[in-house]
N, C-alpha and C positions, 0 to 999 in steps of 0.2 A: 142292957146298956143304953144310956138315954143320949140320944142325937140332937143337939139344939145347930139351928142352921143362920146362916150368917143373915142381913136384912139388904139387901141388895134386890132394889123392886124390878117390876115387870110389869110397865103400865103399857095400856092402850097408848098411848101418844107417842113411845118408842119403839112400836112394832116396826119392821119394816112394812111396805107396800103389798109383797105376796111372800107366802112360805117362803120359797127357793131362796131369795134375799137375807130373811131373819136367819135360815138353817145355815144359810153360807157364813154370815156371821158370828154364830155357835160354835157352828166346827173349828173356825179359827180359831176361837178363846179355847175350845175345846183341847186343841191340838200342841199348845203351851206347857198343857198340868198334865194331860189325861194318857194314860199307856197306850191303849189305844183304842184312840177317838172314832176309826171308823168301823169298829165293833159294835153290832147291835143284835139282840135277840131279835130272832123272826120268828114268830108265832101262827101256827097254821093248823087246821084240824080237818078229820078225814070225815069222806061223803056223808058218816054218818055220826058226825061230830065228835070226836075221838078225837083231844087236843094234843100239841105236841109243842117244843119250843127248841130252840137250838141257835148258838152262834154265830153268823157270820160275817163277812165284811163288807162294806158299802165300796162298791168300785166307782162307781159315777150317779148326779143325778142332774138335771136340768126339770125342768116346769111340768116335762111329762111324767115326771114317777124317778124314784130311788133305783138302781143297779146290782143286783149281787150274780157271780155265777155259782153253779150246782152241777151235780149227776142228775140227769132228768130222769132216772129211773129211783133214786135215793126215795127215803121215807118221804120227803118234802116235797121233793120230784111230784112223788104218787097223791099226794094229799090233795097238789095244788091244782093237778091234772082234774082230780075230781070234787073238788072245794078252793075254787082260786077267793076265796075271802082271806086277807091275810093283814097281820100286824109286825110292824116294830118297834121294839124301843131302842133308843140310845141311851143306855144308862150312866152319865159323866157324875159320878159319885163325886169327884173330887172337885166339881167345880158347883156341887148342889145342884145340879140341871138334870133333867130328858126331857127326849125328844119321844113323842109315841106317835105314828103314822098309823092309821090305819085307811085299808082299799084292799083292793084286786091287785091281784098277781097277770101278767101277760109273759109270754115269750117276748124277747128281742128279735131281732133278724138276725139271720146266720151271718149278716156282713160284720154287724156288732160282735157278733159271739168270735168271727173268725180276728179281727182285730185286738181283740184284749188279750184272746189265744197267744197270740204271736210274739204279746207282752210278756209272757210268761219265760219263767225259767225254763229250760229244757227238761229238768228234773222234776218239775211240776208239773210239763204237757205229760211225759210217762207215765205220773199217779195219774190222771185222768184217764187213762187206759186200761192201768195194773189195778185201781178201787173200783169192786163189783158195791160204790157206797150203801152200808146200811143192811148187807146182805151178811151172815154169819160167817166168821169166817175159820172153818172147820179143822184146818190146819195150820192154825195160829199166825202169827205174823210171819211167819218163812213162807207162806203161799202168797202173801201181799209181796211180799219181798221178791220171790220167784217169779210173779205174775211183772211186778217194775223190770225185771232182769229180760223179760222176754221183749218187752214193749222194746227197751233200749236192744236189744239186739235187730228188732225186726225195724225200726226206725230209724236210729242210731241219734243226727240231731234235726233233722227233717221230719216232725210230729205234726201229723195232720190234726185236724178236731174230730171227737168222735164224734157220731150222729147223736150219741144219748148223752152230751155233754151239752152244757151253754147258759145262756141267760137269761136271768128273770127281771122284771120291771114293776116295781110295786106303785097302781096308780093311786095317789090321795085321795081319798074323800075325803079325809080329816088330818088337822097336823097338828098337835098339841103341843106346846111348850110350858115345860112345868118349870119352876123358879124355887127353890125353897126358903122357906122365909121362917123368921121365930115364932114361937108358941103353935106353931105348926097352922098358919095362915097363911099360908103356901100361893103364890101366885100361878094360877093354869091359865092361858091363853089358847085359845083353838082357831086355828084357822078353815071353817067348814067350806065347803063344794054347794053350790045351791043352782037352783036355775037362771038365777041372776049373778051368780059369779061366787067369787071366793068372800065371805063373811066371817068376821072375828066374833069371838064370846067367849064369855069370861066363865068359870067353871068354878063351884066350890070346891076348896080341898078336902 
């Protein structure tokens, strides 16, 4: 089925100034059409390049890097531990856009990890407990289920963070914004990392 895309440009002369600015801008229009806008695949591969990819949500980002939290012991956990090279995309189908970052992965501080915790549902701090994430789970969903039932009884609504829970910081080197445009002359803008600062270029589609 052929996909022809609307002609809505993407010049050099209306970028903003830095990433954070043009991205903030995005997510807005994003946040209008899109189900949800701060869903992005994160793409990471293990010490010995063995790729993987998987969904999750952008909680915060400012100049330093993108935000999402995880199980640090999860597949990604493990990847990142030992190949912090990592990617995402934003995929905004509906409005003909992404967003693809790529950089390194860092931990946050536990002050970060312990405030967004606290944001959380209570019922969401317990699955942080009760998900052994990404590990088999032998007796099906009623052990997931068993293992929540135990958290809530030994916490009740007072859920600390666990040590192998918290957050990751995806730093740019590069930040793509793609444009889809007709005959598939696609506008890609990239905002690259250099030793003299952050540089734009224009990328064929």
């Amino acid at each position: 089925m052929r996909q022809e895309y609307g002609d809505l440009p993407l010049d050099e002369a209306d970028l903003a100034a830095d990433w954070t600015a043009q991205f903030a801008g995005w997510l807005e229009i994003a946040r209008l059409t899109v189900a949800e806008p701060n869903a992005m695949v994160l793409a990471t591969a293990s010490a010995d390049g063995r790729p993987s990819a998987r969904s999750v949500l952008l909680k915060s980002f400012d100049a330093r890097g993108l935000v999402f939290f995880t199980n640090y012991q999860s597949r990604k956990g493990q990847e990142l531990a030992g190949n912090p090279n990592a990617s995402l995309v934003f995929p905004w189908y509906e409005v003909h856009r992404q967003v693809v970052v790529c950089g390194r992965a860092e931990r946050v501080t536990r002050a970060e990890t312990a405030e967004y915790f606290a944001e959380r549902p209570v019922g969401a701090r317990l699955g942080a407990w009760a998900s052994k994430q990404s590990a088999v789970l032998t007796g099906g969903r009623a052990e997931l289920v068993t293992e929540w039932e135990a958290a809530a009884d030994r916490y009740g609504e007072e859920v600390p963070v666990p040590d192998h829970w918290g957050g990751y910081r995806i730093v740019p080197e590069t930040v793509e914004f793609w444009q889809g445009r007709r005959s598939r002359l696609h506008d890609r803008l990239r905002y690259r990392h250099s030793a003299a600062g952050w540089i734009v270029e224009r990328l064929s589609p």
